[in-house]
C-alpha positions as CSV (number, residue, x, y, z in Angstrom):
1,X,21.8,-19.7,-8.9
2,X,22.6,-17.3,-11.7
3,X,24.1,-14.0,-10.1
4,X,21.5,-11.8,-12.0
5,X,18.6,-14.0,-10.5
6,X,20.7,-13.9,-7.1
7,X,20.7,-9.8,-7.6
8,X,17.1,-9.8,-8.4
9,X,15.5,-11.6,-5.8
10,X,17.9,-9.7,-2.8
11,X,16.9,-6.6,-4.1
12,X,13.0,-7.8,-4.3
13,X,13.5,-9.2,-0.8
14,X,15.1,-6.2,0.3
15,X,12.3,-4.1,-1.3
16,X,9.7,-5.8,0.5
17,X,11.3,-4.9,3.9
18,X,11.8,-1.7,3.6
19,X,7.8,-0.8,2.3
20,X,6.4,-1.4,5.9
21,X,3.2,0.0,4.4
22,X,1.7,-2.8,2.6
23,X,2.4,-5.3,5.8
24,X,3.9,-7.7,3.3
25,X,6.6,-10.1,4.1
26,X,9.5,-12.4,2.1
27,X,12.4,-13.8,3.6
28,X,14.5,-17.4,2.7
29,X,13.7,-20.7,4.5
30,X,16.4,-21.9,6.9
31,X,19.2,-20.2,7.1
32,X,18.7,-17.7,4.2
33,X,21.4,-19.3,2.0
34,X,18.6,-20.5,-0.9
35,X,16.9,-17.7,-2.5
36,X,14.9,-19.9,-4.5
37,X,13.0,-21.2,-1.3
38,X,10.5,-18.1,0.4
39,X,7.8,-18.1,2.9
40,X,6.1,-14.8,2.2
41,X,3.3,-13.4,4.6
42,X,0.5,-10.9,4.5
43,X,-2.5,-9.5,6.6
44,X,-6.4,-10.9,5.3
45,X,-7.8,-7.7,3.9
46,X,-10.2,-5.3,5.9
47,X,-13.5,-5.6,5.8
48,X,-13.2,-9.4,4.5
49,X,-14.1,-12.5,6.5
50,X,-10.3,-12.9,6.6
51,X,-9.4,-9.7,8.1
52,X,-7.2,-9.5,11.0
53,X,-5.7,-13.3,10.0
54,X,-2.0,-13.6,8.7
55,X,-1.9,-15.8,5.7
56,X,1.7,-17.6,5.2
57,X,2.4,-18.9,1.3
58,X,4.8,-20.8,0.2
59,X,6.9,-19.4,-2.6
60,X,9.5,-21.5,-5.0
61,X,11.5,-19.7,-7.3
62,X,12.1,-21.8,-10.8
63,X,15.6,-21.0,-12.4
64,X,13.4,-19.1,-15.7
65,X,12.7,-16.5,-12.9
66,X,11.8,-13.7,-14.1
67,X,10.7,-15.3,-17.3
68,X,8.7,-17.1,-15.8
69,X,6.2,-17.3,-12.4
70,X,7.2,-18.2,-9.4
71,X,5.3,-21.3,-7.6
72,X,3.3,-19.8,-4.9
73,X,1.0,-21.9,-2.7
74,X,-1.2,-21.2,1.0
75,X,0.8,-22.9,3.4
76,X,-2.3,-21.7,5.8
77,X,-5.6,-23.2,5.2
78,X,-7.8,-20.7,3.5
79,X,-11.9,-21.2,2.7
80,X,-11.9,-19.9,-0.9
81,X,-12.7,-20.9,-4.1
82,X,-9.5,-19.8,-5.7
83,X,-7.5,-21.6,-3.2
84,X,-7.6,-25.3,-2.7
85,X,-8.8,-25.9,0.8
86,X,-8.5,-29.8,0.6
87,X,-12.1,-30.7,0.6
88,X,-13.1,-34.4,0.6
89,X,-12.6,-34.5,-3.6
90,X,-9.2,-33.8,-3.5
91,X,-5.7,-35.1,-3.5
92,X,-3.0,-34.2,-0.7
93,X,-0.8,-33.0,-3.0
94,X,-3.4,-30.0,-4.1
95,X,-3.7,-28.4,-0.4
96,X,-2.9,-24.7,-1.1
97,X,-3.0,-24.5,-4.8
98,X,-4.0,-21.2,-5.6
99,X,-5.9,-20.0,-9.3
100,X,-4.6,-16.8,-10.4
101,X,-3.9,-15.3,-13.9
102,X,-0.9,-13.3,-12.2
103,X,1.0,-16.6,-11.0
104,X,0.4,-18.4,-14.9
105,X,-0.7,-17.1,-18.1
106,X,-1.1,-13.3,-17.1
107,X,2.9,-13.4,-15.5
108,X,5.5,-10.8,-17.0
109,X,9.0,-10.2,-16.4
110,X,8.3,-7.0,-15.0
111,X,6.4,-8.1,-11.9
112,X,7.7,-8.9,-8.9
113,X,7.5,-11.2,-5.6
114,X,6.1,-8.7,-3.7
115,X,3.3,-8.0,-6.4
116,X,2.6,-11.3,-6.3
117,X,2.0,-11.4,-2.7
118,X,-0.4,-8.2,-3.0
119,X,-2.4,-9.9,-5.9
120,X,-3.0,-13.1,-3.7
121,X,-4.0,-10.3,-0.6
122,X,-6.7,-9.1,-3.4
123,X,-7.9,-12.7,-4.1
124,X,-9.3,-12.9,-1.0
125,X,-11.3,-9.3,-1.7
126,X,-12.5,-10.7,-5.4
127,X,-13.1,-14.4,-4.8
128,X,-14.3,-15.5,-8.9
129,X,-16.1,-18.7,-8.0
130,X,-16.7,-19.3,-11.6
131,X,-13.1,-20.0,-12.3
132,X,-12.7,-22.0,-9.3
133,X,-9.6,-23.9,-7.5
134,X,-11.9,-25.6,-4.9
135,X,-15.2,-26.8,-6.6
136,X,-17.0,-27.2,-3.2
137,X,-15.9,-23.7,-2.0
138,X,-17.5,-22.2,-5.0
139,X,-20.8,-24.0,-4.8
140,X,-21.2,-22.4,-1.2
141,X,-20.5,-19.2,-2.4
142,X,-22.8,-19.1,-5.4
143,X,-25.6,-21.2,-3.2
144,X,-25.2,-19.6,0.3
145,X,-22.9,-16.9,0.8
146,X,-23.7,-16.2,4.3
147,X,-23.2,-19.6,4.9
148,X,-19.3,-19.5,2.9
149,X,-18.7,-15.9,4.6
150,X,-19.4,-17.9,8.1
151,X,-17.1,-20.7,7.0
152,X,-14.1,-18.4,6.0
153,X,-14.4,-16.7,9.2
154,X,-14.1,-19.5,10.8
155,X,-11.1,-20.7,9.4
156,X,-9.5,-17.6,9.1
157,X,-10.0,-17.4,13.2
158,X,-8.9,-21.5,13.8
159,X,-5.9,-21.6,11.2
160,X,-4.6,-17.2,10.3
161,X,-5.1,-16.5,13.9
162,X,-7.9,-13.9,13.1
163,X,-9.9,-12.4,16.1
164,X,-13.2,-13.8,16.7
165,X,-14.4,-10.3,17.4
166,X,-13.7,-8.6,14.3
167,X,-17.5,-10.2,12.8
168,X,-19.7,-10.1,16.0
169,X,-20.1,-13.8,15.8
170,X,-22.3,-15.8,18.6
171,X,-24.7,-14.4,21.2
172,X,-24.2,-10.9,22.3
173,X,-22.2,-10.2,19.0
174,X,-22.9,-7.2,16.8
175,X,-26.1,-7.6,14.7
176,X,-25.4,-8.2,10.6
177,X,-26.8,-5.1,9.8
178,X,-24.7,-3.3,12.1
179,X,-21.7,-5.2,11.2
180,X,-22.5,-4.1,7.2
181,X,-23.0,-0.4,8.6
182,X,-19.4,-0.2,10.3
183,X,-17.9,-2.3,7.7
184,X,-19.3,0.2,5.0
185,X,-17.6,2.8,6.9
186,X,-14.2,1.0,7.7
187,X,-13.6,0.6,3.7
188,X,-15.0,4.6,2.5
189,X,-12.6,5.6,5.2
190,X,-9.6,3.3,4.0
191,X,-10.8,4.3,-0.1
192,X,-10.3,8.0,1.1
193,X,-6.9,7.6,2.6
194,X,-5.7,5.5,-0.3
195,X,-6.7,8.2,-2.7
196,X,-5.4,10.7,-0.8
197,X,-1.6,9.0,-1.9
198,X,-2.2,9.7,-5.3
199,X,-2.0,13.3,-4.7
200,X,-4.1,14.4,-7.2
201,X,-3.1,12.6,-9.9
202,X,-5.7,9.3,-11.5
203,X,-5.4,6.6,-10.0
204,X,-5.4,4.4,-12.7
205,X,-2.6,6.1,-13.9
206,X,-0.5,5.3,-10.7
207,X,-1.6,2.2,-10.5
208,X,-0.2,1.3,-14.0
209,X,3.0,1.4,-12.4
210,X,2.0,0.2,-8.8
211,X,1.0,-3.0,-11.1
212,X,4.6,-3.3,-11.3
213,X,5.7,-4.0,-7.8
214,X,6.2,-0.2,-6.8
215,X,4.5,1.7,-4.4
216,X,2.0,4.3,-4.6
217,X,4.2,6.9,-2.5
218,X,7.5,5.8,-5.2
219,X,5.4,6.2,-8.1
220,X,3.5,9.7,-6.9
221,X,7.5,10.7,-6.2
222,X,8.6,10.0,-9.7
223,X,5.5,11.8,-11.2
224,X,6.5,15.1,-9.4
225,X,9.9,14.3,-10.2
226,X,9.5,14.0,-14.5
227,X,6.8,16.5,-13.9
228,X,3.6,15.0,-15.0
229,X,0.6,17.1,-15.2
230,X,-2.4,15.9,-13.1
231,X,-5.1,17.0,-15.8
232,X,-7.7,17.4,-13.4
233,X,-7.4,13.5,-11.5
234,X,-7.9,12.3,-15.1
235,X,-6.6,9.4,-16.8
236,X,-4.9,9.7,-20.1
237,X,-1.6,8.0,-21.9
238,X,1.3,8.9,-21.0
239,X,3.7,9.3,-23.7
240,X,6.6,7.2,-24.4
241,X,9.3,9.7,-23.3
242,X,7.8,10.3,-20.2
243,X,7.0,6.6,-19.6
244,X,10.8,6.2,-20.0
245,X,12.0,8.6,-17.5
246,X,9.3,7.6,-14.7
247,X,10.7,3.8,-15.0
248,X,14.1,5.4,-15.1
249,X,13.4,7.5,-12.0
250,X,11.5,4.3,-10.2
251,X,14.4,1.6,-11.1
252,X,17.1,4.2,-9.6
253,X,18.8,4.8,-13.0
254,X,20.6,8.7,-13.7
């Protein structure tokens, strides 16, 4: 392995396990002599029928990297349309493929593993059945998605190790409107401490870096550090000076 890819993917790695935040994991296969073989983990989003389940992916790392993607695939069985799920139609070889812009066409140099990971994490919050993986998963969705939410949930219990009480399923089990109620609450409550990490400042303006593999608190740090004005929480374009020093400030560089 080239010793500027070697450099890259430690620090990545090393990245990951130090943000304890985001619940994200990476770490080498084996022994953890081959950095171009990962296993990376995350938690199924809140509010999701995959919350509470640990989702596994397989990650290889092709010798382009950073230039190009690297080959991510479910190594858990996921119901989704974005994600391959083996259904009857399907060859072997396709269990775990996932569809996603960030892992093909939309891919720059400038993202990272751990970015990767967090975009996969958001699949499973924005399921686009129209531009599906799993032609049978999407039908459900679009036809019944009580039925597909049901079906996910299921899985994510049988194969992610979710809790089957996080949905109220089966007899004695909290009603669906209940379940909406409490579920409407969990995610305002989470949007409000999210927001409160920006610190003021628009959130698509943080996030513009965040995009990059670099986390909220990081970014918010670097803000205050250039000193960026807040303008009132609202977005605006930064210019290229500034955007020089906050990447400066975020990579570590004087």
């Amino acid at each position: 392995m080239s010793t500027n890819r070697s450099r890259r993917i430690t620090k990545e790695i090393a990245d990951i396990h130090s943000d304890t935040s985001s619940h994200i994991q990476a770490d080498p296969v084996g022994n953890g002599d081959d950095l171009t073989h990962l296993k990376g983990q995350f938690r199924g989003p809140p509010g999701t029928a995959y919350e509470g389940g640990n989702f596994v992916v397989d990650i290889k790392i092709p010798n382009e990297y950073p230039f190009r993607p690297p080959v991510m695939k479910f190594d858990t069985k996921v119901w989704h349309p974005n994600v391959s799920s083996q259904t009857a139609n399907q060859k072997p070889f396709a269990k775990g493929a996932i569809c996603l812009d960030t892992l093909s066409s939309a891919w720059s140099p400038v993202l990272t593993i751990k970015s990767a990971l967090l975009s996969l994490q958001s699949l499973l919050s924005t399921p686009e059945p129209k531009d599906p993986q799993d032609a049978e998963v999407a039908g459900m969705l679009m036809r019944n998605p009580e039925e597909f939410q049901r079906v996910a949930r299921e899985w994510a219990v049988r194969y992610a190790g979710a809790p089957k009480k996080e949905r109220g399923e089966g007899s004695g089990g909290t009603s669906g409107e209940s379940l909406q109620q409490r579920e409407q609450r969990s995610r305002e409550e989470e949007e409000r401490e999210r927001l409160a990490a920006y610190e003021g400042y628009n959130k698509d303006l943080i996030d513009r870096f965040v995009n990059m593999g670099f986390d909220v608190d990081r970014v918010v740090s670097a803000f205050k550090f250039v000193g960026i004005d807040r303008n009132g929480g609202e977005d605006y374009e930064l210019e290229e000076a500034y955007m020089g020093d906050i990447t400066a400030r975020l990579l570590g560089e004087p």
